[in-house]
N, CA and C atoms as an extended XYZ file, in Angstrom:
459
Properties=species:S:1:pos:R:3:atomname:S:1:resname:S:1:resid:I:1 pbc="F F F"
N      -115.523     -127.008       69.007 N   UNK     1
C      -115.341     -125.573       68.976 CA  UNK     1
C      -116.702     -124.890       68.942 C   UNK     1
N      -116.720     -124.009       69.877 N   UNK     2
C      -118.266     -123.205       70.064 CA  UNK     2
C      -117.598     -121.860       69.014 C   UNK     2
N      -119.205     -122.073       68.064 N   UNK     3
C      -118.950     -121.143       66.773 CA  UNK     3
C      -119.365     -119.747       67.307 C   UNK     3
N      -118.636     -118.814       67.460 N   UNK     4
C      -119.055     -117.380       67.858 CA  UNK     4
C      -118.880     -116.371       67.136 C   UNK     4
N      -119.454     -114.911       67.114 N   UNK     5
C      -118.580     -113.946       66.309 CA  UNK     5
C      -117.402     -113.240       66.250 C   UNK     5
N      -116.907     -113.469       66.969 N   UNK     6
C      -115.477     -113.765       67.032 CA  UNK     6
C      -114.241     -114.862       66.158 C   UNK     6
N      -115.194     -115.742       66.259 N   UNK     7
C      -114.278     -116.771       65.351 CA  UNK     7
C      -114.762     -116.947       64.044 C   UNK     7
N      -116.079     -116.175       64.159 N   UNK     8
C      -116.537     -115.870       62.619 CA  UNK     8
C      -115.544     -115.303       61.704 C   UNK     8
N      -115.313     -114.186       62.327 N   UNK     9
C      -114.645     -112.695       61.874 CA  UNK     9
C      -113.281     -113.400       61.375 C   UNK     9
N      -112.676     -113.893       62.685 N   UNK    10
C      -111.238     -114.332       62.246 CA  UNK    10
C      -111.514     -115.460       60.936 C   UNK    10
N      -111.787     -116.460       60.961 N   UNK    11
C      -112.825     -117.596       59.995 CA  UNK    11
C      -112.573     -116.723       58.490 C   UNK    11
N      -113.288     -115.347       58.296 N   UNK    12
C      -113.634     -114.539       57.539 CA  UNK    12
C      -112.573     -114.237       56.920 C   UNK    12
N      -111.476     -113.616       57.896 N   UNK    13
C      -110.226     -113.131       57.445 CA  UNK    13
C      -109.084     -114.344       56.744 C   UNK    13
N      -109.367     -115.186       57.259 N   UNK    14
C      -108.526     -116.269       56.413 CA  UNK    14
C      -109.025     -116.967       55.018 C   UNK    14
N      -110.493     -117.150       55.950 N   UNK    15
C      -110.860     -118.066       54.331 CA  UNK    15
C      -111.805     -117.390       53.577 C   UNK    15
N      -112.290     -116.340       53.407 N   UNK    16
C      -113.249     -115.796       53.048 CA  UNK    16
C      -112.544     -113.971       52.827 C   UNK    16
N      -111.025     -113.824       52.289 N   UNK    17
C      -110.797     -112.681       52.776 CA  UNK    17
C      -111.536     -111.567       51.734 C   UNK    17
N      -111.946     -111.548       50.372 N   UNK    18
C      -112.626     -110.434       50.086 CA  UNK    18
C      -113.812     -109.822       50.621 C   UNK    18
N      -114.212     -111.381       51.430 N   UNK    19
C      -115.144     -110.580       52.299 CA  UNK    19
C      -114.975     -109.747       53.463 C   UNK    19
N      -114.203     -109.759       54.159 N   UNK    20
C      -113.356     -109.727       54.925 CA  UNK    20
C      -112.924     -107.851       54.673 C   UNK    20
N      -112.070     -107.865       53.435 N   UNK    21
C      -111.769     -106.633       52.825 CA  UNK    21
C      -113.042     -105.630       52.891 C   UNK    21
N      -113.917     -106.033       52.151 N   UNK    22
C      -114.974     -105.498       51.970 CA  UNK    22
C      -115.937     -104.959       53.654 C   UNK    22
N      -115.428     -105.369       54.681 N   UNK    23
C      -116.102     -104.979       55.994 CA  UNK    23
C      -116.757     -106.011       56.292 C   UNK    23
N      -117.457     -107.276       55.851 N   UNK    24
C      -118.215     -108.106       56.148 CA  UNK    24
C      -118.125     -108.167       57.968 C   UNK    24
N      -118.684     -108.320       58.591 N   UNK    25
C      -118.218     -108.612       59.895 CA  UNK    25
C      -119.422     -109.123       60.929 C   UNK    25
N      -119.588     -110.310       61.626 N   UNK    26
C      -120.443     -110.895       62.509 CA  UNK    26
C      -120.746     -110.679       63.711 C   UNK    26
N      -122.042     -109.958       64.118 N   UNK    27
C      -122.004     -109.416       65.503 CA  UNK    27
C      -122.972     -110.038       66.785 C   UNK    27
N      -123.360     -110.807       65.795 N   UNK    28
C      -124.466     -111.640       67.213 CA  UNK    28
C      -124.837     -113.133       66.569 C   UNK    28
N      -125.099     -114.259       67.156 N   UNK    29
C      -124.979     -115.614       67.093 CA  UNK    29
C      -125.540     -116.219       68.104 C   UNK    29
N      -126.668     -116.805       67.701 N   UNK    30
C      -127.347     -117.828       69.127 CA  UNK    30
C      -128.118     -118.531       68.368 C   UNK    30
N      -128.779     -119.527       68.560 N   UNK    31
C      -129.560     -120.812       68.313 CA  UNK    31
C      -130.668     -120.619       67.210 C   UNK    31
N      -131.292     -119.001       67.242 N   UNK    32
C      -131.620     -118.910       65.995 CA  UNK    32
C      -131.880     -117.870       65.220 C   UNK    32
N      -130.733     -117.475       65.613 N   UNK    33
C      -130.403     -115.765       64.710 CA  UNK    33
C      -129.250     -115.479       64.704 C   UNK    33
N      -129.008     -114.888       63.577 N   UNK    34
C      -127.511     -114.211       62.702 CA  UNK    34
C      -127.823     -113.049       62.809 C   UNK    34
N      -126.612     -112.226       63.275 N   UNK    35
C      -126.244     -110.805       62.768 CA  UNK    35
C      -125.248     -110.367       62.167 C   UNK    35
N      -125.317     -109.676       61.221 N   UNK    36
C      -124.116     -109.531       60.756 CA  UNK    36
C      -123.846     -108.236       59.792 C   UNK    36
N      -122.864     -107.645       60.158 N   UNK    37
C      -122.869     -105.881       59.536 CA  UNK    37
C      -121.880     -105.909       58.020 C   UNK    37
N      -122.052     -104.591       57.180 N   UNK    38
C      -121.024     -104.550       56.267 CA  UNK    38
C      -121.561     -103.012       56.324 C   UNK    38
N      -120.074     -102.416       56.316 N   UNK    39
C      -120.556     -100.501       56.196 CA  UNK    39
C      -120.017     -100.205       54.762 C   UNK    39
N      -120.774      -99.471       53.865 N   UNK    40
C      -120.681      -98.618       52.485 CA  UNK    40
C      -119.728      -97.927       52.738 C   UNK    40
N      -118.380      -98.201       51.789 N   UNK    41
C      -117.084      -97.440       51.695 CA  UNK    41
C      -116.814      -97.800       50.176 C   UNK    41
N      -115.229      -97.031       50.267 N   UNK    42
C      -115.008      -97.077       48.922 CA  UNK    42
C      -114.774      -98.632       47.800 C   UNK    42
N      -114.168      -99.452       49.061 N   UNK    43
C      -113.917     -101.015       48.521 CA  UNK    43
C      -115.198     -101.618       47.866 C   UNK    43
N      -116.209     -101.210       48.639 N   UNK    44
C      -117.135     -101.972       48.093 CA  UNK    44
C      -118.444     -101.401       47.629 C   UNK    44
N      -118.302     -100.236       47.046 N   UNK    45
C      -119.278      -99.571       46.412 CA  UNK    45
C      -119.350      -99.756       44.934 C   UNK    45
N      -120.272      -99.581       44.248 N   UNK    46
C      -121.047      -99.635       43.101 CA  UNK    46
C      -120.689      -98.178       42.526 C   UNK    46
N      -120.953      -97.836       41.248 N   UNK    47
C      -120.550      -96.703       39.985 CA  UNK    47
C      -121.562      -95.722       40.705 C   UNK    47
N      -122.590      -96.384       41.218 N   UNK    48
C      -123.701      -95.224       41.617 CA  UNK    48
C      -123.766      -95.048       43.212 C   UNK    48
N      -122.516      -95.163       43.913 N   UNK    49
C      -122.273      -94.578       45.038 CA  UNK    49
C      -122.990      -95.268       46.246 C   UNK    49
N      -123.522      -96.394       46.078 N   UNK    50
C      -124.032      -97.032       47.276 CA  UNK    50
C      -123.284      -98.820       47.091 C   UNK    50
N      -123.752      -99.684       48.034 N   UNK    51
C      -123.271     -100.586       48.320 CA  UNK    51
C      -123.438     -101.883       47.160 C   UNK    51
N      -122.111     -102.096       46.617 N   UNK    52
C      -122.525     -103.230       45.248 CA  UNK    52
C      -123.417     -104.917       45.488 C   UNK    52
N      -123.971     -104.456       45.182 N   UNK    53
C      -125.255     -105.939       44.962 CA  UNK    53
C      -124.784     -107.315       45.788 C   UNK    53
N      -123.432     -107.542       44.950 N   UNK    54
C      -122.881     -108.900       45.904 CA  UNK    54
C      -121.873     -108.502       47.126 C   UNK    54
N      -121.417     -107.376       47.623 N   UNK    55
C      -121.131     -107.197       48.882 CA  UNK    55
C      -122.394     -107.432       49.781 C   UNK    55
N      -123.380     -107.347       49.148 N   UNK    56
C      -124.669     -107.473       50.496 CA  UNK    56
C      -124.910     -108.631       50.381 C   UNK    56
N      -124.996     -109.983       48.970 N   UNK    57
C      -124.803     -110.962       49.348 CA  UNK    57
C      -123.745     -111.774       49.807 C   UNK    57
N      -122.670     -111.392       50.029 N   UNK    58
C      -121.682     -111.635       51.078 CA  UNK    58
C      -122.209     -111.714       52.502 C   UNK    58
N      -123.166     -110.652       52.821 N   UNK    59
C      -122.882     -110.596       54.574 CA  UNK    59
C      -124.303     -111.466       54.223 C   UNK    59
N      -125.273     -110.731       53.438 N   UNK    60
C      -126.482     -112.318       53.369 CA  UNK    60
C      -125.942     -113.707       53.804 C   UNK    60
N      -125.439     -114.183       52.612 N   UNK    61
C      -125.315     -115.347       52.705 CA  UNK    61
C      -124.497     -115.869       54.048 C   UNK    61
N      -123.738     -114.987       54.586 N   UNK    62
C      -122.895     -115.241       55.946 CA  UNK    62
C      -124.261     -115.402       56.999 C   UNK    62
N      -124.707     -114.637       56.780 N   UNK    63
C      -125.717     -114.368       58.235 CA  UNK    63
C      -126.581     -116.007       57.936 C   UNK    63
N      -126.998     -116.350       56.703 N   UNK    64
C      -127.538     -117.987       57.170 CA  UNK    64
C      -126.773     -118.686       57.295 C   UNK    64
N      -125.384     -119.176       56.410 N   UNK    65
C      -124.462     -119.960       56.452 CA  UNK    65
C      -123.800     -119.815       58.201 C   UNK    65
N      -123.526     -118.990       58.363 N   UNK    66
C      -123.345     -118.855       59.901 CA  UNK    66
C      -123.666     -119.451       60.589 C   UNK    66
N      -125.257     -119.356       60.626 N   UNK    67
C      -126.462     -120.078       61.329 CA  UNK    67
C      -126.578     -121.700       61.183 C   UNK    67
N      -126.254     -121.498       59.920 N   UNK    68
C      -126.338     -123.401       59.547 CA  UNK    68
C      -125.044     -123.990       60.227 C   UNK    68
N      -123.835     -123.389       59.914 N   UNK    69
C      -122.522     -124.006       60.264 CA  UNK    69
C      -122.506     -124.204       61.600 C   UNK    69
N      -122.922     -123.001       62.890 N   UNK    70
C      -123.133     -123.651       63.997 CA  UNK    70
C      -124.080     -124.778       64.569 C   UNK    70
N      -124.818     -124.929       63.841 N   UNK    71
C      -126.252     -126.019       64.072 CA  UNK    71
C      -125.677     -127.479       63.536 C   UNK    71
N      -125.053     -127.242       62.644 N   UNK    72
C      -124.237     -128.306       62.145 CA  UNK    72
C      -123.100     -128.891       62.958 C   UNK    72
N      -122.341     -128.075       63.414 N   UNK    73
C      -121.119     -128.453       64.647 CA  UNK    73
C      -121.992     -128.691       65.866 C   UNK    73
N      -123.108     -128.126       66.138 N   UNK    74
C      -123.675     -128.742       67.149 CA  UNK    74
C      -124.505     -130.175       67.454 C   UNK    74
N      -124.771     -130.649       66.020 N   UNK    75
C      -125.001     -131.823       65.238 CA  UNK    75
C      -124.261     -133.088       66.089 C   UNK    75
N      -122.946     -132.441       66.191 N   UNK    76
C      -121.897     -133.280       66.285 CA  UNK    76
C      -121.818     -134.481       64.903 C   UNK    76
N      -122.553     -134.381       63.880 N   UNK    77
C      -122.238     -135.198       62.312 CA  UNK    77
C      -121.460     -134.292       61.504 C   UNK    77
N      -121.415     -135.112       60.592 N   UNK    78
C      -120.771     -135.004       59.296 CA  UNK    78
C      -121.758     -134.324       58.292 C   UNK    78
N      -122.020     -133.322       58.066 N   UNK    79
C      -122.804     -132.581       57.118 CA  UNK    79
C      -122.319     -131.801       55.903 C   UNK    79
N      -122.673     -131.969       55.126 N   UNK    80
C      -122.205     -131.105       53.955 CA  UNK    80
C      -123.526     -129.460       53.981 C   UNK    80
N      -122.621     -128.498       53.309 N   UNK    81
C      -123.529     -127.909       53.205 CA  UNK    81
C      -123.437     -126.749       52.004 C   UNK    81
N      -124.504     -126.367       50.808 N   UNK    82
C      -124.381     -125.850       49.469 CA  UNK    82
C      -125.368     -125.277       49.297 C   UNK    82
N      -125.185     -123.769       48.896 N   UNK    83
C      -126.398     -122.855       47.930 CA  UNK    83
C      -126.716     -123.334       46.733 C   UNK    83
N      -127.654     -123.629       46.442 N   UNK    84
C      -128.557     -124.617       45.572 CA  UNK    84
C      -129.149     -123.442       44.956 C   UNK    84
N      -129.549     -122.511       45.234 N   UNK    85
C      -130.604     -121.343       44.801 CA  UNK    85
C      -130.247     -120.309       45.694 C   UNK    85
N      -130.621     -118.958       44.706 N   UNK    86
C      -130.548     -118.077       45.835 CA  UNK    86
C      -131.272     -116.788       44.685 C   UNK    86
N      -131.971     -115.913       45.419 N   UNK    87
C      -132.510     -115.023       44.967 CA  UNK    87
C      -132.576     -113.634       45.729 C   UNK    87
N      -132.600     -112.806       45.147 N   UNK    88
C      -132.801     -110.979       45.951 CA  UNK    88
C      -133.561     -110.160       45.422 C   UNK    88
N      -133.735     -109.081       46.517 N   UNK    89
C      -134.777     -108.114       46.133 CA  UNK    89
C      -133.913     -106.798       46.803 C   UNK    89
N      -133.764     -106.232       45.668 N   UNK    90
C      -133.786     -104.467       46.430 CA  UNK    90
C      -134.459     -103.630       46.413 C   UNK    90
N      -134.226     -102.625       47.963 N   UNK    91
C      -135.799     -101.941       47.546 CA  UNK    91
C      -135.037     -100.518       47.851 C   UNK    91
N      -133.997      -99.866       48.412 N   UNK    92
C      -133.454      -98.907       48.433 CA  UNK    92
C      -132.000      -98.984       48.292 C   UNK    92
N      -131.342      -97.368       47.952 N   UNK    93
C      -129.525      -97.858       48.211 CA  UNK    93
C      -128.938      -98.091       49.131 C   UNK    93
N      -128.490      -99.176       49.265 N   UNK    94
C      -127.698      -99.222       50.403 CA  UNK    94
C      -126.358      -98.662       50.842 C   UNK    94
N      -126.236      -97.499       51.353 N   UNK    95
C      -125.616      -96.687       52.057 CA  UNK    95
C      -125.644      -96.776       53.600 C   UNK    95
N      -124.341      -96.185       54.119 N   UNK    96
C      -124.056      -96.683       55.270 CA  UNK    96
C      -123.904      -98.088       55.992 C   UNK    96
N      -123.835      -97.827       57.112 N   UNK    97
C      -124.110      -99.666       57.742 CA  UNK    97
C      -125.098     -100.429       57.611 C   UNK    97
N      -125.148     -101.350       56.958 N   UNK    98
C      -126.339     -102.162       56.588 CA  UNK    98
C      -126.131     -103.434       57.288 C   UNK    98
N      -127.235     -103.700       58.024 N   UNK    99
C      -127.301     -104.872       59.311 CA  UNK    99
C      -128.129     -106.071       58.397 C   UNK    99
N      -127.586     -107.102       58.198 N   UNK   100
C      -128.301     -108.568       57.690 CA  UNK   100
C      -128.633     -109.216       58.651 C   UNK   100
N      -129.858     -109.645       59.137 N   UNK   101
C      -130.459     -110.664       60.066 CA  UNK   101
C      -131.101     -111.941       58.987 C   UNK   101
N      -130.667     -113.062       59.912 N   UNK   102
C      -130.925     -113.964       59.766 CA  UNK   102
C      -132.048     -114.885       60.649 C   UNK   102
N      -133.023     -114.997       60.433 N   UNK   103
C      -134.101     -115.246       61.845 CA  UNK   103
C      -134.262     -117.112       61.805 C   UNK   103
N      -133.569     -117.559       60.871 N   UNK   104
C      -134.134     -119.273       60.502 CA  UNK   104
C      -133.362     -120.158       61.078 C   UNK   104
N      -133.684     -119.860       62.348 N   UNK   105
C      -132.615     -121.198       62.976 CA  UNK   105
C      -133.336     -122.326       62.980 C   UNK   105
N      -134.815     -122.512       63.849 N   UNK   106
C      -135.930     -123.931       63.175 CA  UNK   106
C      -136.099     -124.460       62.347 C   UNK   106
N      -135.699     -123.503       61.108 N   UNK   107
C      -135.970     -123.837       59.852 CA  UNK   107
C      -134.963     -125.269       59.416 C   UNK   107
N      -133.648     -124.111       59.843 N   UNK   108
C      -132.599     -125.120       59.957 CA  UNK   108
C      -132.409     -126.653       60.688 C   UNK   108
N      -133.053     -126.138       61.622 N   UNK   109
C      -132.936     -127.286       62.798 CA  UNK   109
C      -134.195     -128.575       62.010 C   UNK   109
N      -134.949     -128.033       61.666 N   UNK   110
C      -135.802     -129.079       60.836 CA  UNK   110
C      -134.766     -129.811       60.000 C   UNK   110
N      -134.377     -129.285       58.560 N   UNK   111
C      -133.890     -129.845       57.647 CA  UNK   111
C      -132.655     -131.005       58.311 C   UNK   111
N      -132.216     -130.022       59.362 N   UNK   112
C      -130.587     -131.012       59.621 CA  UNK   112
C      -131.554     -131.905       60.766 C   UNK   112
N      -132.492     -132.487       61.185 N   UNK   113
C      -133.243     -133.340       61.859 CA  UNK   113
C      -133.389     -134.388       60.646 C   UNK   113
N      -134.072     -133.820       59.643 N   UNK   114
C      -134.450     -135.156       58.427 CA  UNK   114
C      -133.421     -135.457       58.285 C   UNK   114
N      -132.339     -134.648       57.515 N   UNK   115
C      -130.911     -135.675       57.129 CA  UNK   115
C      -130.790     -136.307       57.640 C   UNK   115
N      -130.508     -135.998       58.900 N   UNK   116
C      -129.637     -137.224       60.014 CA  UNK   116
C      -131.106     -138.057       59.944 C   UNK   116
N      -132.047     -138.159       60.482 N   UNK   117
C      -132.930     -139.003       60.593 CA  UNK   117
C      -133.027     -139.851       59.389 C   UNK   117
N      -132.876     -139.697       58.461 N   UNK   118
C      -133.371     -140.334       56.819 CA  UNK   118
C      -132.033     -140.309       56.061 C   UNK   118
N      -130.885     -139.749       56.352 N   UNK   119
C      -129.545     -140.041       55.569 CA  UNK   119
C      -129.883     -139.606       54.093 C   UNK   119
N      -130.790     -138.940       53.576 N   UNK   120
C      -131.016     -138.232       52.687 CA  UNK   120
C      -130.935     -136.634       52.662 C   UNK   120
N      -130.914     -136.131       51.670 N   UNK   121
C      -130.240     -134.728       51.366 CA  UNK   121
C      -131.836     -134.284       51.589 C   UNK   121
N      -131.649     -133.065       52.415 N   UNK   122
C      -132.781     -131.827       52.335 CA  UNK   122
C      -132.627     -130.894       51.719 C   UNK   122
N      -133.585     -130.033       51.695 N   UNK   123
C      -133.365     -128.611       51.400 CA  UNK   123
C      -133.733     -127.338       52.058 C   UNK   123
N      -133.296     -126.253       52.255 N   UNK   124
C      -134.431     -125.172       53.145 CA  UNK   124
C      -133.941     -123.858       52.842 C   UNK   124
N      -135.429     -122.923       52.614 N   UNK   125
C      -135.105     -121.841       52.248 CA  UNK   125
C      -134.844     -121.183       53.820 C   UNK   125
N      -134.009     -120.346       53.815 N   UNK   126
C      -133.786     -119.377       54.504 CA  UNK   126
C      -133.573     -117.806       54.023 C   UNK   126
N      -134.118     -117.050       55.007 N   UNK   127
C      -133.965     -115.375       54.275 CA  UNK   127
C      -132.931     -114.399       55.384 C   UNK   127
N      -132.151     -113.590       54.950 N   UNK   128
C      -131.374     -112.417       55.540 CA  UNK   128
C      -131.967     -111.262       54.829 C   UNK   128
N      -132.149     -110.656       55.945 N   UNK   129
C      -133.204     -109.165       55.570 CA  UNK   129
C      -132.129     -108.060       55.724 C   UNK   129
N      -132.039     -107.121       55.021 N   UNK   130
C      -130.877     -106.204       55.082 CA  UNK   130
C      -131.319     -104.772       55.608 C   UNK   130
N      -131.182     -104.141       56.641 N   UNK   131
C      -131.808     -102.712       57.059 CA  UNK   131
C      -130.764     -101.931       56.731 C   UNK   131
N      -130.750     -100.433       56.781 N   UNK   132
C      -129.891      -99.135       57.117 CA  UNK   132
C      -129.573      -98.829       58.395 C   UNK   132
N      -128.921      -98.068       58.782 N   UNK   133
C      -129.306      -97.857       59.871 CA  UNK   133
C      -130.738      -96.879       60.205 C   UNK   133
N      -131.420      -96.352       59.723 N   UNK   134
C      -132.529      -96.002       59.926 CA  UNK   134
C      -133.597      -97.155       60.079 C   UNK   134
N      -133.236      -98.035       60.261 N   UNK   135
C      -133.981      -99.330       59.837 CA  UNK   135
C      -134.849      -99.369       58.811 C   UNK   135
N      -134.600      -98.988       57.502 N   UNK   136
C      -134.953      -99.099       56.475 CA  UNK   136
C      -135.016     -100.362       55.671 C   UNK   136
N      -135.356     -101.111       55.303 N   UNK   137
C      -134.676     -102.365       54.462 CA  UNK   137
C      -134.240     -101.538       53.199 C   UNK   137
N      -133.459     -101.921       53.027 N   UNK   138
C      -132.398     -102.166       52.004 CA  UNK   138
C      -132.384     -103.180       50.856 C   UNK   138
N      -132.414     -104.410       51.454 N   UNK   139
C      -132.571     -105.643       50.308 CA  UNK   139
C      -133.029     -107.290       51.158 C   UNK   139
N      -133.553     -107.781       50.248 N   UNK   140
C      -133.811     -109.014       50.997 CA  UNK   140
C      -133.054     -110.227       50.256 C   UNK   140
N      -132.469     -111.070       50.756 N   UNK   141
C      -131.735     -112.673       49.972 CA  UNK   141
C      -132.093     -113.279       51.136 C   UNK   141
N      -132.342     -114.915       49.656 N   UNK   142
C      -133.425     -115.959       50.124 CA  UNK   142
C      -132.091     -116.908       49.629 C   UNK   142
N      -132.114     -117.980       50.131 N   UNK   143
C      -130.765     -119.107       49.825 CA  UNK   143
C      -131.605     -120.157       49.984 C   UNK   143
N      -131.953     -121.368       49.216 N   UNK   144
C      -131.730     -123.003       49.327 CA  UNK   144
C      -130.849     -123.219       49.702 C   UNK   144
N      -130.483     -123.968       50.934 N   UNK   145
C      -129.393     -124.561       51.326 CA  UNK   145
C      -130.351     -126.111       51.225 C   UNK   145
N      -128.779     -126.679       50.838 N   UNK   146
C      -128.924     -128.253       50.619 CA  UNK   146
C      -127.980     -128.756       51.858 C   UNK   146
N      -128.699     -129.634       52.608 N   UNK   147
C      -127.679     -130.637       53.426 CA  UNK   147
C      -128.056     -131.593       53.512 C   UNK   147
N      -127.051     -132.465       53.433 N   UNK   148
C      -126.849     -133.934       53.465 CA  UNK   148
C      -125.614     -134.854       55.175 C   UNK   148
N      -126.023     -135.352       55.369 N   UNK   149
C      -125.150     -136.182       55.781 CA  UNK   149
C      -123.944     -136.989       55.037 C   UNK   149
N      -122.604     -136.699       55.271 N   UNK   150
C      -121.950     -137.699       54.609 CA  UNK   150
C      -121.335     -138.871       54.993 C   UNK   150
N      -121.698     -139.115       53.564 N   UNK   151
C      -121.262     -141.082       54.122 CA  UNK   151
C      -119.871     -141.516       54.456 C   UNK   151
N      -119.814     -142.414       55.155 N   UNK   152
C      -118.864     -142.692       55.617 CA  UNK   152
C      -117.944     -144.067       55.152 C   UNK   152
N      -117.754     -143.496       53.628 N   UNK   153
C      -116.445     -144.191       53.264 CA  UNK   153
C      -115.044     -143.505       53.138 C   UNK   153
């Protein structure tokens, strides 16, 4: 199955539905970049009228996990894959449509090279940068992802 944003979205709505609720939604996907939108409404706003902290790590963490999950099916292996760490920075409110890019597809493509090469677990930071639509940033999240190959018993 070729992973697209399309089958993100649907993906989203089944297994992931508060994100889903919340607007999360995937708009661009290629070899080494994530896009992915969430617009400031009432579901998912904060006491102080802009966008709550973990709705933006929702579409964060989508926009790398995205990235990894297709690199992984393109693998054609058996990979596991887990946030190990994760950290953020905000620097304004996030109001309106806020666009998460994901730029670490090499990054990725490194780590899932050692696994498979060495059958040992990696690790790799990856970052989703969050704009406004003014292209403002908004917030930045950084994720450890851990992958491993799994064994085959």
């Amino acid at each position: 199955m070729n992973v697209t944003p399309s089958k993100l979205n649907t993906f989203t709505m089944f297994k992931l539905p508060s994100a889903y609720l919340c607007g999360v939604r995937a708009k661009y996907l290629d070899d080494s970049k994530c896009v992915i939108t969430v617009k400031h409404k009432w579901i998912n706003q904060n006491p102080f009228k802009s966008m709550f902290w973990a709705v933006q790590g929702m579409a964060a963490e989508l926009a790398s996990g995205a990235l990894m999950i297709k690199k992984i099916q393109e693998s054609g292996k058996k990979i596991s894959m887990l946030v190990t760490t994760n950290n953020a920075t905000f620097t304004k409110k996030a109001t309106g449509k806020i666009t998460f890019t994901c730029n670490d597809g090499a990054l990725i493509d490194e780590a899932l090279k050692k696994t498979i090469e060495t059958g040992e677990g990696q690790t790799v930071w990856v970052k989703a940068v969050g704009v406004n639509s003014d292209g403002v940033e908004v917030s930045t999240f950084n994720f450890e992802w851990s992958v491993k190959v799994k064994s085959k018993q």
